[in-house]
C-alpha positions in Angstrom: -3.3 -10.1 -13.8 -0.7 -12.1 -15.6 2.4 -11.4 -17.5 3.7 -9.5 -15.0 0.5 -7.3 -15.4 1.0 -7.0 -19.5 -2.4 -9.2 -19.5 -5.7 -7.9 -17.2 -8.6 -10.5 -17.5 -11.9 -9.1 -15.6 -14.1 -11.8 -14.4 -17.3 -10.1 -14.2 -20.2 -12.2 -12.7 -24.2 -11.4 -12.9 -25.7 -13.6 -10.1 -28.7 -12.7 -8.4 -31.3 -14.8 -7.4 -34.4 -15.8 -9.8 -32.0 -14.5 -12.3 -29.9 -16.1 -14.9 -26.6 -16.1 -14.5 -24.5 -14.3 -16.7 -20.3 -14.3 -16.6 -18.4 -12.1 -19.0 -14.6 -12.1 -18.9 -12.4 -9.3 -20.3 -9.2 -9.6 -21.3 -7.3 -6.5 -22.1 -3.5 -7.4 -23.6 -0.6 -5.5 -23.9 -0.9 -3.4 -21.0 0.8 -0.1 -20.6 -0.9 1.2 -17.9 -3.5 0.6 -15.5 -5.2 1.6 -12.3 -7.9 0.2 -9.8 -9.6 1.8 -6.7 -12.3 0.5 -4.5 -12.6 -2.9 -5.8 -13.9 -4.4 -3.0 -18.2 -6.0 -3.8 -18.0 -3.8 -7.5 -20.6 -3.8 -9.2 -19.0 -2.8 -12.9 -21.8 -0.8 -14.7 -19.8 0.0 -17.9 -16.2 -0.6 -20.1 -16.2 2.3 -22.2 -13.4 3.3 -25.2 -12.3 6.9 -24.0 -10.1 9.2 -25.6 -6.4 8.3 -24.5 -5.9 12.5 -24.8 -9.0 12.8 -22.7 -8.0 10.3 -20.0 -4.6 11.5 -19.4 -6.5 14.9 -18.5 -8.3 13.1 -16.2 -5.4 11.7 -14.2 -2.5 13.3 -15.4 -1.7 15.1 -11.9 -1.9 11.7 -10.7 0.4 10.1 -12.9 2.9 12.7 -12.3 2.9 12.0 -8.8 2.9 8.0 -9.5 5.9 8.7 -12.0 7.6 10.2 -9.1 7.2 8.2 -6.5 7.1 4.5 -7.9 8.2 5.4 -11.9 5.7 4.5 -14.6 7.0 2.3 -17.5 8.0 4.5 -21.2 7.3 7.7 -18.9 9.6 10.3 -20.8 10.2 13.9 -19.1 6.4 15.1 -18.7 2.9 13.7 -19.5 3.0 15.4 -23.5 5.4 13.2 -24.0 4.2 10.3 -22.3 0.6 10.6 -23.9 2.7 10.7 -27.8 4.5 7.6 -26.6 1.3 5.6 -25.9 0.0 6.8 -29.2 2.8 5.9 -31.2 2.7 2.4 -29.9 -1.1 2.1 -30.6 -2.3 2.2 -27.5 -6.3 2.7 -26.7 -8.3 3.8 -23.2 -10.7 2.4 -21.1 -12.6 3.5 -18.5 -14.7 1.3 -16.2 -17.2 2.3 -14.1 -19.1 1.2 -11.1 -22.4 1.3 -9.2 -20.6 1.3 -5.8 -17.4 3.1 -5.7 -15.1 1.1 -7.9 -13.4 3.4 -10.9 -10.9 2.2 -13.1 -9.1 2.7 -16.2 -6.8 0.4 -18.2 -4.6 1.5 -21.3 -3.7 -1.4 -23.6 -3.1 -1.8 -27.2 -6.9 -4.4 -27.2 -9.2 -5.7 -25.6 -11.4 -9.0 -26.4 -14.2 -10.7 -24.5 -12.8 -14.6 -23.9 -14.5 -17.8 -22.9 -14.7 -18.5 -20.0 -12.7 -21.6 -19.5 -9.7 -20.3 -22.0 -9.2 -17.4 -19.7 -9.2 -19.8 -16.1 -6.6 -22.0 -17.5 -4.4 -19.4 -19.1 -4.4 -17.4 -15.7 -4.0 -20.6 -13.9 -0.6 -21.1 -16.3 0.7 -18.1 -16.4 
């Protein structure tokens, strides 16, 4: 994370012997909101664009309870509102799923695969 968490670059690497080794970094910017659990030896199976309506269903009890006990930035008096902020600004959903118990979602206004290199040094900068 970088920018104070405004920037998320995933470094996903696929390296297993007698195969080739594949590295794919994603870099979502501009986020509003995020959350990660279980990331310990994830094996990350999917980055899907999800409904921002349909994920705030999924964890709106959740973000309630976040809102509550640690606030959640542009959080306005209940999660209708919340979810019509994020809209207004352009913000998009992503969940990203996992072989082995990793889930994780990210809301962000894009998202862009980088090279490799360009993301190391601008997370090494930042």
């Amino acid at each position: 994370m970088s920018d104070f968490g405004k920037r998320i670059t995933l470094h996903l690497v696929y390296d297993y012997a007698g195969k080739p080794k594949d590295e794919s970094h994603i870099e979502f910017s501009d986020v509003a909101l995020y959350n990660f659990t279980h990331t310990g030896g994830a094996i990350v199976t999917g980055i899907e664009e999800v409904g921002l309506e349909d994920l705030l269903g999924e964890v709106g009890g959740t973000l309630v309870n976040w809102h509550q006990q640690h606030g959640v930035t542009g959080w306005r008096d209940n999660l209708k509102n919340y979810q019509a902020t994020l809209q207004s600004a352009g913000n998009k959903a992503w969940r990203i799923d996992s072989v082995i118990g990793f889930y994780g979602f990210v809301v962000a206004l894009s998202v862009r695969q980088v090279a490799p290199n360009t993301s190391l040094e601008r997370t090494r900068e930042s």
